[in-house]
N, C-alpha and C positions, 0 to 999 in steps of 0.2 A: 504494500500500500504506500501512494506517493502524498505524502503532506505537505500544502503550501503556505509559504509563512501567508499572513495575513496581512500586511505591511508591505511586502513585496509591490504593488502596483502604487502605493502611495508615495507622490512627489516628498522627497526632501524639503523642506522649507527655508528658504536664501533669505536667512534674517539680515545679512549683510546688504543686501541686494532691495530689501524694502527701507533699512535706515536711508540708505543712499537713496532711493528713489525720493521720498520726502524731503531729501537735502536739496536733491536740485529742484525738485517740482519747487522748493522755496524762493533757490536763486533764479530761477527761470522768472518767478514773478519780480523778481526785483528786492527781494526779502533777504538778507542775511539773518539766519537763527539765533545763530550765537553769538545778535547784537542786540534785536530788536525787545524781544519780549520783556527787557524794565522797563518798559516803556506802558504796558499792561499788565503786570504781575505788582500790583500795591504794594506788596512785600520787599520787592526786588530778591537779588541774589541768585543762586542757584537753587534747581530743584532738589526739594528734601526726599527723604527714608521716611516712614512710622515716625520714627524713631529722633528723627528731628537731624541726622548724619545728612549728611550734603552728597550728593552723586556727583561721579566723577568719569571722566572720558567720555565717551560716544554717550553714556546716558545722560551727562550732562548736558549736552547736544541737543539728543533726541529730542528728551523731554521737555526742552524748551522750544523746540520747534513745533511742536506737537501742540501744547501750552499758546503759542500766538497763533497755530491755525484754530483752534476751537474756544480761543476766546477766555481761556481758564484763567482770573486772579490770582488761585490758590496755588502755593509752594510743593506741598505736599502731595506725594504717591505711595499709594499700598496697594498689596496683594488683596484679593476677595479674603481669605483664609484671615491676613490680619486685619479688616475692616471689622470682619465679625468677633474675630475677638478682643475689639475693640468698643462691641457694642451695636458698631454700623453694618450697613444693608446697602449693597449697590443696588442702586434703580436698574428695573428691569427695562432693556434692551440698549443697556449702555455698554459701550465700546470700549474694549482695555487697549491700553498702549505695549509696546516693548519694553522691556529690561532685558539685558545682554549682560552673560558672562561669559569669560574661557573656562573651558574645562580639560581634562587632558585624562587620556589613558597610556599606558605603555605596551608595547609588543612587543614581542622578540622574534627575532629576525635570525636568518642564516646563512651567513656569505658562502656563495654556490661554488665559489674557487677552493677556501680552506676549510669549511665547513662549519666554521666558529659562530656560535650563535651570541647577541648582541641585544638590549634591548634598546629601544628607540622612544622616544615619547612627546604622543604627537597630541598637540592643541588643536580644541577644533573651539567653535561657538554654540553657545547654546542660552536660550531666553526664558522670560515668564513673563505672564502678565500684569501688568497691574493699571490700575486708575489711578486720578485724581479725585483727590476731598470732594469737589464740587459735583462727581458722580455718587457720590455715597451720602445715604441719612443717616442719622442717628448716633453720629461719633459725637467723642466730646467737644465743648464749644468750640475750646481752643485750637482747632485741626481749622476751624473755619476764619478766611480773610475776614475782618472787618471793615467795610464801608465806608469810606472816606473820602472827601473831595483833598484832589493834589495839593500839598501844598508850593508855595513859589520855592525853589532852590535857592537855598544864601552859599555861594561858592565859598567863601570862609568856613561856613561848618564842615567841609572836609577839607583845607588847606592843611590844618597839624599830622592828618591821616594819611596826606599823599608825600607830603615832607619826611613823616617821621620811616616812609615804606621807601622810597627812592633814595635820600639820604642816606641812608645805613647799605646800602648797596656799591660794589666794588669798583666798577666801572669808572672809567674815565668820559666825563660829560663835556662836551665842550658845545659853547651856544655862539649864532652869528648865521649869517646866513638866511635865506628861505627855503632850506630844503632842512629833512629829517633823512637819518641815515645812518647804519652801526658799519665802520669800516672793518673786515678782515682784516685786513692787512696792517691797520695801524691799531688795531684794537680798541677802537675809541667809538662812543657816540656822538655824533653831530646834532644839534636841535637848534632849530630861531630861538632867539630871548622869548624870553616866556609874556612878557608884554606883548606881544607880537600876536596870538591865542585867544581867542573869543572869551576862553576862560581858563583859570585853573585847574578844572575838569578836564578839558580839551587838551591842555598841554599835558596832563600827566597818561591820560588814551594813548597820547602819541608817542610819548615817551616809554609808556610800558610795551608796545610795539615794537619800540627801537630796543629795551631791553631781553625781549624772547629771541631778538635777532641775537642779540649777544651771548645768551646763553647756548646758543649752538656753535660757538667755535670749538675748533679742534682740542682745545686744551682743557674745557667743559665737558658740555654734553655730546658734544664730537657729530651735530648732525650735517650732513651733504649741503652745503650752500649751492645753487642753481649759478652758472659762469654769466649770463643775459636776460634781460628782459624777454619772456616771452618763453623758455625752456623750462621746462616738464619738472626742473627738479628747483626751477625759481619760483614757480609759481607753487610747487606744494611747499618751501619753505614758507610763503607769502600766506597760504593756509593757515600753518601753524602758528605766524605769527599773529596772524588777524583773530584767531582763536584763544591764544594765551592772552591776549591784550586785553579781551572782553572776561577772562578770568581775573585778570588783575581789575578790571574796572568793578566788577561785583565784588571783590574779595573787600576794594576799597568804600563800596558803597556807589562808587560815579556812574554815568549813563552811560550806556554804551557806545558811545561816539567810534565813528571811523573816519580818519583823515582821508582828503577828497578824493587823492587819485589810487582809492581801494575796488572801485567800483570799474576800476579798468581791469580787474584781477580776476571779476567773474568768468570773464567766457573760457580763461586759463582755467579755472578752477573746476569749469562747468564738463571741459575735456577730462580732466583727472576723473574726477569723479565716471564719469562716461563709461570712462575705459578698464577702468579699478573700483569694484563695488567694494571694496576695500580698503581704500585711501582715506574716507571719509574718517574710518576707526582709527588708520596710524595718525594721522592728523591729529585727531582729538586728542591720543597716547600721547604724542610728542610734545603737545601744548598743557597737557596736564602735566608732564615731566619737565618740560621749562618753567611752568608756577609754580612748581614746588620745590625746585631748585632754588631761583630765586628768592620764595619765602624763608629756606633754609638759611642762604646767602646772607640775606636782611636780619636774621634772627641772630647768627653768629656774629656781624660786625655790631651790630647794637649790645650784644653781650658783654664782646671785648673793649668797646668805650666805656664801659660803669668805671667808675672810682674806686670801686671794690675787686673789680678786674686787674684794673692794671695795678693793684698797690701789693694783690697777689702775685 
């Protein structure tokens, strides 16, 4: 008797393949995701866990793209499983989003020349679902945004926030100029005086831009700078940077600004993604890995300046 799995005719599902699809249906419209949505999330920031943990890489991505196509204020995403035991009840016929992780198993394998058996271990991806607060009833209050009319931004209220996070960072800054720019070669940032800047907010966007550029030289985080404008591995650094930038902008509280000539980066970006349903994920990995370098960076030279530091 011949038994047939039962799975056998069912399609694999290319979660890679639909995160990117939503990336570009975004920038197709003109939308950058992983700029726009403080702009409609009351809250700001990144989307949360339960749990009140911050997501990170493509799901901080996703679910913010996700979040400005459907209109969501709320921060927050759980599982069916933890809404309930929370209390809450997704509304029925509500639509869950992705969550992506890697996962990995091992094989062993057996080279056909010497016969040596070997194990290898291979990552694949693998998701779950969950919602947003605003599909679910019955949690406690505090899961739910509160209602508010905007109020006016005073750029002082984060001038000590952006000073005290670029200041403690190791870089060489030099200002002059109207262009923005992280040199390889001299290892230096380039920025206009900051008077020059619509605001406060706006120069430090630019500047945290020019510092993910920095963070990928060779003697860092060691990533491929692209040789021209216009080539496949300038326009995915240009990715990454445009996506750490808007990490540092939420980490510091500011909007998401992107200086003017980002928008000449789509159609480069638009081919990446095209050709790599998987670009979108290294991207996100390499821009979460330049923020948190960075914050590193920031947290040791602030260290080493205390009084108490150096008297040790």
């Amino acid at each position: 008797m011949t038994f047939r799995r039962k799975s056998a005719d069912k399609p694999r599902r290319d979660v890679a393949a639909e995160i990117t699809g939503l990336i570009i249906e975004k920038l197709e419209a003109g939308v950058l995701p992983w700029s726009r949505p403080w702009g409609l999330t009351g809250a700001g920031g990144r989307p949360l866990r339960h749990c009140g943990t911050a997501y990170t890489g493509i799901n901080n991505l996703f679910l913010w793209a996700i979040g400005d196509a459907r209109g969501y204020s709320a921060r927050t995403w759980m599982t069916y499983r933890q809404a309930e035991e929370l209390g809450g009840q997704v509304r029925r016929g509500e639509t869950g989003s992705l969550s992506v992780y890697y996962s990995s198993f091992s094989k062993t394998e057996t080279d056909r020349a010497t016969g040596e058996e070997a194990n290898r271990n291979i990552r694949f991806l693998r998701s779950y679902t969950v919602f947003n607060v605003e599909q679910i009833d019955g949690l406690p209050a505090y899961y739910y945004p509160v209602a508010a009319p905007p109020e006016p931004r005073v750029e002082s209220v984060h001038r000590a926030a952006i000073d005290t996070f670029f200041d403690a960072l190791p870089a060489t800054v030099r200002h002059g100029g109207d262009q923005a720019f992280f040199s390889p070669i001299g290892d230096y940032i380039q920025m206009p005086h900051r008077t020059m800047f619509r605001s406060d907010d706006h120069y430090a966007s630019t500047l945290g831009h020019e510092y993910v550029h920095y963070s990928g030289a060779a003697s860092r985080l060691d990533r491929e700078f692209g040789k021209k404008f216009g080539d496949q591995a300038y326009a995915f650094e240009e990715l990454v940077a445009s996506i750490g930038q808007c990490l540092i902008c939420a980490d510091l509280g500011l909007p998401g600004e992107l200086h003017d000539n980002h928008a000449s980066y789509i159609d480069h970006w638009l081919r990446i993604l095209k050709g790599d349903s998987s670009a979108i994920i290294k991207a996100a990995s390499k821009a979460e890995q330049a923020f948190a370098w960075l914050k590193e960076a920031a947290a040791v030279a602030a260290h080493q300046a205390r009084p108490e530091a150096l008297e040790a």
